[in-house]
C-alpha positions in Angstrom: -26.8 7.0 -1.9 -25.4 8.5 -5.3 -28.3 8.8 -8.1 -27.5 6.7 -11.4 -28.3 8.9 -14.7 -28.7 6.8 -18.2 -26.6 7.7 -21.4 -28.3 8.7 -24.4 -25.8 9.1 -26.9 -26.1 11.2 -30.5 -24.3 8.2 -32.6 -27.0 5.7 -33.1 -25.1 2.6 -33.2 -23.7 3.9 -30.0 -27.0 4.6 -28.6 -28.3 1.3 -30.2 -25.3 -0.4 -27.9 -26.0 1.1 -25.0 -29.9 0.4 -24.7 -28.5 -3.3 -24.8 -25.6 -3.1 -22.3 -25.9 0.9 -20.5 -21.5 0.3 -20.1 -21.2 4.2 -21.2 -24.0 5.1 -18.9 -22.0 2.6 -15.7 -18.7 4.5 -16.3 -19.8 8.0 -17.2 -21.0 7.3 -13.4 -18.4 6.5 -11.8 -16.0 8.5 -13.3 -17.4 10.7 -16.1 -16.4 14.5 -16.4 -19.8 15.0 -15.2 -19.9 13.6 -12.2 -20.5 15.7 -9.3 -18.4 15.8 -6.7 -17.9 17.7 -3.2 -16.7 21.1 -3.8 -13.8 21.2 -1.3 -11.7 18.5 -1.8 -8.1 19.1 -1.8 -4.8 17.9 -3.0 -4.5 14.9 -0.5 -7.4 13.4 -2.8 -4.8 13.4 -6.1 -3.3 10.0 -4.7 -6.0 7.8 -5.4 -5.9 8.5 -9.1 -2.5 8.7 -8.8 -2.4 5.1 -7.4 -4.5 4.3 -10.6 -2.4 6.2 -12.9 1.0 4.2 -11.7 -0.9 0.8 -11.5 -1.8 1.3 -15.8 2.2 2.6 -15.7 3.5 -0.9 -14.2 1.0 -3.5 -16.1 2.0 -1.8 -19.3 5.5 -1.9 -18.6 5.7 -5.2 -16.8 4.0 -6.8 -20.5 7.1 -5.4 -22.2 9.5 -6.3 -20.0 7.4 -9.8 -19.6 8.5 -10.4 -23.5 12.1 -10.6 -23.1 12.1 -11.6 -19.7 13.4 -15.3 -19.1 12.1 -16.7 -15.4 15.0 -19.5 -15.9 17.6 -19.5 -12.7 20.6 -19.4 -14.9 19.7 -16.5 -17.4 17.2 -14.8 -15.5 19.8 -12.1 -14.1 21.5 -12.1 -17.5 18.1 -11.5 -19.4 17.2 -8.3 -17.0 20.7 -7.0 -17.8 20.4 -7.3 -21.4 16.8 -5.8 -21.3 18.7 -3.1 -20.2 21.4 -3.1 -22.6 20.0 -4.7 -25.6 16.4 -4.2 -25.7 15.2 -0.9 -27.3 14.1 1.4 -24.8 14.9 -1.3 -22.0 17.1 1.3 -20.5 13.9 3.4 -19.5 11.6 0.3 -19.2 13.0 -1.2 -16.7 14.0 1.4 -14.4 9.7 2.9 -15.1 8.6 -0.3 -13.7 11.4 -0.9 -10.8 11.0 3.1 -9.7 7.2 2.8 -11.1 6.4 0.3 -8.1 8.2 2.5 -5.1 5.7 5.6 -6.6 2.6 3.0 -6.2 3.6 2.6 -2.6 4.1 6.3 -2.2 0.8 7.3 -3.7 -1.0 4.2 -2.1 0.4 4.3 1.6 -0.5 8.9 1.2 -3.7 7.8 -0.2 -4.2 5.4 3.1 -3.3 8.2 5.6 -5.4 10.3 4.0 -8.0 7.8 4.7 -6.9 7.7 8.3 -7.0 11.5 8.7 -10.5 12.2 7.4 -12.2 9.1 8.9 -12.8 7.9 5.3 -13.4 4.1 7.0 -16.4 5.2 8.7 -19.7 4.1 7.8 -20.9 4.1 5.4 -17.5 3.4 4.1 -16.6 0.7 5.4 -16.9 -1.9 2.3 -14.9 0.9 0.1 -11.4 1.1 3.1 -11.8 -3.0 3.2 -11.7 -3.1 -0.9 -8.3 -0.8 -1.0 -6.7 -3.2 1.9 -7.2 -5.8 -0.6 -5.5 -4.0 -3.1 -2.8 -3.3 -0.7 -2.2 -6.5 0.3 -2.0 -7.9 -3.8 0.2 -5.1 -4.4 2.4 -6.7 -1.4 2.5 -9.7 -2.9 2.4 -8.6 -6.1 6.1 -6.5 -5.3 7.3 -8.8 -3.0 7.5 -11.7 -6.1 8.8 -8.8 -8.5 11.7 -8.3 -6.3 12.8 -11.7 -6.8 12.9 -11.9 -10.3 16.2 -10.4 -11.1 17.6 -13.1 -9.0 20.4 -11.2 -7.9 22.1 -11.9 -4.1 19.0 -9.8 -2.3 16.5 -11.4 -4.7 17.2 -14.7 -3.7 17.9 -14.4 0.3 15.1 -12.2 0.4 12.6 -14.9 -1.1 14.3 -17.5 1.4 13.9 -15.4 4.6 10.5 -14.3 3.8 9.0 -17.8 2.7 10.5 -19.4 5.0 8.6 -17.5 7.7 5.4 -19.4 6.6 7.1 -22.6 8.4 6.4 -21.1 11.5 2.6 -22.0 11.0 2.1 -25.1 13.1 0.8 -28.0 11.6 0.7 -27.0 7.4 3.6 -24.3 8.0 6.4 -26.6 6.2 3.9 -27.6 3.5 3.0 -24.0 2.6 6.6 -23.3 2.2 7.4 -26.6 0.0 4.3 -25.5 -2.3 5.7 -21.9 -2.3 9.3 -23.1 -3.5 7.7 -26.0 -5.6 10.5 -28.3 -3.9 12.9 -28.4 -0.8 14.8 -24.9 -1.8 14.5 -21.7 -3.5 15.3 -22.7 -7.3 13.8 -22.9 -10.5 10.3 -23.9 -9.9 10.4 -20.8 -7.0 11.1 -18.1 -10.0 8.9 -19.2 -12.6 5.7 -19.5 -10.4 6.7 -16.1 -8.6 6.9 -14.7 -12.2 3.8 -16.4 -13.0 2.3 -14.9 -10.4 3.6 -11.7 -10.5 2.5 -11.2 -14.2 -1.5 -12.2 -13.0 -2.0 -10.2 -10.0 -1.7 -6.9 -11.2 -5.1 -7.9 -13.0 -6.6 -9.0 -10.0 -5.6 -5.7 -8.2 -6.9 -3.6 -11.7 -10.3 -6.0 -11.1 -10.8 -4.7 -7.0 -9.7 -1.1 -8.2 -12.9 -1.6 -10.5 -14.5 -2.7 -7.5 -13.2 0.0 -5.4 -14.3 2.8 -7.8 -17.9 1.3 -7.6 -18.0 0.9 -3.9 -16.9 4.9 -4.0 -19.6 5.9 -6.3 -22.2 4.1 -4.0 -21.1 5.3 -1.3 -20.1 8.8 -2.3 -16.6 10.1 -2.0 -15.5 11.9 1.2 -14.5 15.4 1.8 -12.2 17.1 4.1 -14.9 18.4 6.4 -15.8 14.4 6.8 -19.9 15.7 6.4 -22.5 13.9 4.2 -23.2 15.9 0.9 -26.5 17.5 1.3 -27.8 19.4 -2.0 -26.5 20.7 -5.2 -24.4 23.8 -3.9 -22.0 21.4 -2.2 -21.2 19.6 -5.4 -19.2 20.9 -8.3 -19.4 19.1 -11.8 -15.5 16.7 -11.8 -14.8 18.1 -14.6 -13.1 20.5 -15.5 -12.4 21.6 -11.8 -11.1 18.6 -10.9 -9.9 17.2 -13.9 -7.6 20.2 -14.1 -6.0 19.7 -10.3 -5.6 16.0 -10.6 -3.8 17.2 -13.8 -1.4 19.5 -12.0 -0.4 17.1 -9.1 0.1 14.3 -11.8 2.2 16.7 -13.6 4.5 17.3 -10.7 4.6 13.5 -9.7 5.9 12.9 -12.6 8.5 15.1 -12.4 9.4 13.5 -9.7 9.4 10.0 -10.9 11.0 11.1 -14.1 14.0 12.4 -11.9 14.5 9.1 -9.9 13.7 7.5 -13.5 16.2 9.1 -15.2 19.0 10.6 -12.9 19.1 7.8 -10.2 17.3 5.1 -11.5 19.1 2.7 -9.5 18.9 4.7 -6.0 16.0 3.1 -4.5 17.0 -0.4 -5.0 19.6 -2.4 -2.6 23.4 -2.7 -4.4 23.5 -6.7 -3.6 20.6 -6.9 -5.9 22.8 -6.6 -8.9 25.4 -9.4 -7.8 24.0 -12.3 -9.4 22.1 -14.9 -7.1 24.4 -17.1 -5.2 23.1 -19.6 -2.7 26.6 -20.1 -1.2 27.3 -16.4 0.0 25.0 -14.8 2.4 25.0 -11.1 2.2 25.8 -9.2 5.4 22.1 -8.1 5.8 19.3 -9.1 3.8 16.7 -6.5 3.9 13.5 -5.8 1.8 12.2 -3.2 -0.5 11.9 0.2 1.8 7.8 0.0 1.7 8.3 -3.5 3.1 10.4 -1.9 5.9 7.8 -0.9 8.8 6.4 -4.0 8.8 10.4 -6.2 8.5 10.9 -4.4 11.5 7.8 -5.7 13.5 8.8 -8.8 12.6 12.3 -8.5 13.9 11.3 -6.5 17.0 9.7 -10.2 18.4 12.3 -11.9 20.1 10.2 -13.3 22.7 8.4 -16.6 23.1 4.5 -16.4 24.4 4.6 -18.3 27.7 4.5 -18.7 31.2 7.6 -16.4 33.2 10.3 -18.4 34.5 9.1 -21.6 32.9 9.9 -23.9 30.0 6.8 -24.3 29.0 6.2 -22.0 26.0 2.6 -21.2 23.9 3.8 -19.0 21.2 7.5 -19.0 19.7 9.2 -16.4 18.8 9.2 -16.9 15.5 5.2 -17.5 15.3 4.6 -14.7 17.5 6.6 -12.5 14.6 4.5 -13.7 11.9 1.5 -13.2 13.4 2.6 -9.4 14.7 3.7 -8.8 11.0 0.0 -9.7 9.2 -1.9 -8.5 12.3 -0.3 -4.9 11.7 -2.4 -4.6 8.2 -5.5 -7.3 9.2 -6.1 -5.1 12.1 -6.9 -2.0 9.7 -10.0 -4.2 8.4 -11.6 -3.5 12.2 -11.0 -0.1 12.2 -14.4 1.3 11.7 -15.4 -0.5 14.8 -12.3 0.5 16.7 -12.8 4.3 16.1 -16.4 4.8 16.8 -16.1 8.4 16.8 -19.6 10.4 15.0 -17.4 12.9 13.9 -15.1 11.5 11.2 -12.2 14.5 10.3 -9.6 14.7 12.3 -9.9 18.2 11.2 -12.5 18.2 14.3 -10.6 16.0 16.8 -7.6 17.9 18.1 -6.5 14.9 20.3 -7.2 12.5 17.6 -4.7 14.9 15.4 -1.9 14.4 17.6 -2.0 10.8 18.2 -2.0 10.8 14.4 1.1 12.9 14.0 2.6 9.9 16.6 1.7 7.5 14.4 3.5 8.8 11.8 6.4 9.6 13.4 6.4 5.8 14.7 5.9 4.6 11.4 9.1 6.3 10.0 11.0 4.9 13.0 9.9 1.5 12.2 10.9 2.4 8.9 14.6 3.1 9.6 14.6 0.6 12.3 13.7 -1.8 9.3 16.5 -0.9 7.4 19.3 -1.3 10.2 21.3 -4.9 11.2 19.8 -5.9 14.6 22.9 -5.8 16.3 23.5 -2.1 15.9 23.4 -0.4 19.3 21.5 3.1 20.0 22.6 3.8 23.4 24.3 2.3 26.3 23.3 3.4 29.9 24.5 1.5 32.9 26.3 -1.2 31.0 23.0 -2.0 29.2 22.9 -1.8 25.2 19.8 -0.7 23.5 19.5 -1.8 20.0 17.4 -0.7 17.1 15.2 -4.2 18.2 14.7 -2.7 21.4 13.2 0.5 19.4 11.7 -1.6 17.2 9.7 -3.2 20.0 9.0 0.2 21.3 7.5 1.6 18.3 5.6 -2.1 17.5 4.1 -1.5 20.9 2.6 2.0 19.7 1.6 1.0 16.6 -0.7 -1.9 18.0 -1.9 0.5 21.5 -2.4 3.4 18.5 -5.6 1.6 17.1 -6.2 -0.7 19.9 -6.3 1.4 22.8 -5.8 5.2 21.5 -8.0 5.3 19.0 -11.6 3.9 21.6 -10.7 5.7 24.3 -10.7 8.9 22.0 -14.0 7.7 20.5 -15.6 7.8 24.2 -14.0 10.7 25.7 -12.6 13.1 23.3 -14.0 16.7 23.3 -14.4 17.6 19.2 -15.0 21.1 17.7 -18.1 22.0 15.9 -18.7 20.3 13.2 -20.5 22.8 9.9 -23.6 21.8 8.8 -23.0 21.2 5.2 -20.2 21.8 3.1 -21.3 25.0 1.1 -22.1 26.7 4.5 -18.3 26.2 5.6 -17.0 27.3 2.1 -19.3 30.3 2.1 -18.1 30.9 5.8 -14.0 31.1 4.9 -14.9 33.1 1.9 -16.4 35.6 3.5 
């Protein structure tokens, strides 16, 4: 448990302030330059002030854009075009808070395999990985509604397939969906309550971040050596060591974000997007945002129904049995510290636990591309027998699941690990020498 020093600062109305309500004392805390923090954390550990740095990016640029932003069906792609035309500055608003929320997924999704890596959802973390799911799954919603207000062609179809999934729910599925639209189609009442929304939940996600700073201060922040911090000599003050290296990786994401921003600001979003919305004209394949991809593509890869072979009589349909893959896929993350029971949390100390990883990944980037592709393209044909990206889709939706369902406890049980240090400065003080 991380020790809790008061504030006493030299102002005295500062100092009177702060005997009343110790606010300087709480954040100088959790993220004051004086906070000490394990002395070997490396780069992968930038992304989660990263994350924090492009969540400020999109609220402030989603209030400017929210001030000449109409969420009215027949000016809504009009008013996003003259934003960009007519507005001053729109021309670098707009594509900062479209490319801003592809570099939130980058640095979140990173930040989360980090997680994975190091066992950072062990205990006793657990409360701190279930607080930045949260914030993974607003910032899903959160997007997802985004992308629909331009109402362009993908905008539109894309809010139709993707609600419309919720009918699948038996029993209040076709309610869900009529309170979604706010009527019997995707119109008018859809776009302003999706912008509604989309305008409040970036506060709820800036409230859990709060949340999840806290739970990291309680709990202590993680290291790549995945051991408990055990005296002063494996802590260095946050700043300036670590003020200075979350400086130069923010410096070079930038760079990178600046390139997309300015050089092909348009390159990450789909071209259908800016044909206006048309309910009449289905575009040849409607497909989501690419951080939305993985998960399209275990929805897609169910074709099945759930029932008994070589019978009509059917448990699950296929549609429902989607769904349900699609949410289970991020709800089963929430159990991981019980499905990797593992004492040693880095997979810097796992070797077999490494490579599984390094499968997952490479799955994940299949399910990626697969989530990208029409169904009906064919891989391969052997013996007269086509095998479609749905087929690999299956395949790697298969993985995914066995990865933390299977993998991941038999490794926990049997898995020969290397020697783990006993403290951080005795490691550092090891390689140095």
């Amino acid at each position: 448990m991380a020790e809790w020093e008061a504030v006493k600062p030299q102002n005295k109305a500062l100092a009177w302030f702060e005997e009343r309500l110790p606010i300087l004392g709480l954040v100088n805390n959790v993220v004051g330059p004086g906070t000490p923090s394990p002395r070997n954390l490396n780069y992968w550990w930038n992304f989660g002030s990263l994350a924090g740095i492009m969540l400020m990016i999109q609220i402030i640029s989603g209030i400017v854009l929210a001030m000449h932003y109409t969420p009215d069906t027949a000016v809504a792609f009009d008013s996003v075009e003259r934003i960009v035309r007519d507005v001053n500055y729109g021309w670098l608003i707009r594509p900062m808070h479209a490319n801003g929320a592809s570099f939130f997924f980058i640095a979140v999704y990173i930040h989360i395999l980090r997680g994975l890596y190091y066992g950072s959802y062990k205990a006793p973390r657990e409360v701190l990985w279930m607080l930045g799911l949260v914030i993974f799954l607003l910032m899903m919603a959160t997007a997802f509604m985004g992308y629909v207000l331009p109402w362009g062609q993908m905008s539109f179809w894309g809010a139709t397939v993707i609600t419309n999934l919720f009918s699948a729910i038996p029993l209040i599925g076709e309610d869900i969906v009529t309170l979604l639209w706010g009527g019997f189609s995707v119109d008018n009442p859809t776009l302003k309550r999706f912008f509604s929304l989309h305008f409040l939940l970036p506060f709820v996600i800036l409230g859990v971040v709060i949340l999840h700073i806290w739970a990291k201060k309680v709990s202590d922040s993680g290291n790549p050596l995945g051991v408990e911090v055990k005296s002063g000599a494996d802590q260095i003050p946050f700043h300036p060591y670590y003020t200075v290296k979350d400086a130069f990786g923010l410096g070079v994401f930038l760079i990178i974000f600046a390139y997309f921003m300015f050089f092909t600001p348009d390159a990450l979003g789909h071209p259908d997007n800016y044909i206006p919305a048309n309910s009449l004209v289905t575009p040849d394949s409607i497909v989501p945002e690419w951080y939305f991809l993985p998960f399209y593509a275990i929805l897609r890869s169910i074709t099945f129904d759930l029932g008994i072979p070589f019978t009509d009589i059917t448990f699950v349909p296929a549609k429902l049995l989607g769904v349900i893959a699609m949410f289970a896929s991020i709800l089963l993350l929430f159990v991981l510290p019980w499905l990797d029971s593992s004492k040693v949390r880095s997979g810097a100390f796992r070797p077999a636990f490494r490579k599984f990883f390094w499968i997952l990944i490479v799955d994940l980037i299949v399910l990626t591309w697969v989530g990208g592709q029409k169904p009906s393209l064919v891989i391969a044909q052997v013996a007269g027998i086509e095998f479609t990206v749905v087929n690999l889709g299956l395949l790697g939706t298969i993985y995914y699941f066995s990865h933390f369902i299977i993998v991941l406890p038999i490794l926990s049980r049997f898995e020969k690990t290397l020697p783990v240090p006993e403290s951080i400065s005795s490691a550092v003080i090891k390689t140095a020498s």
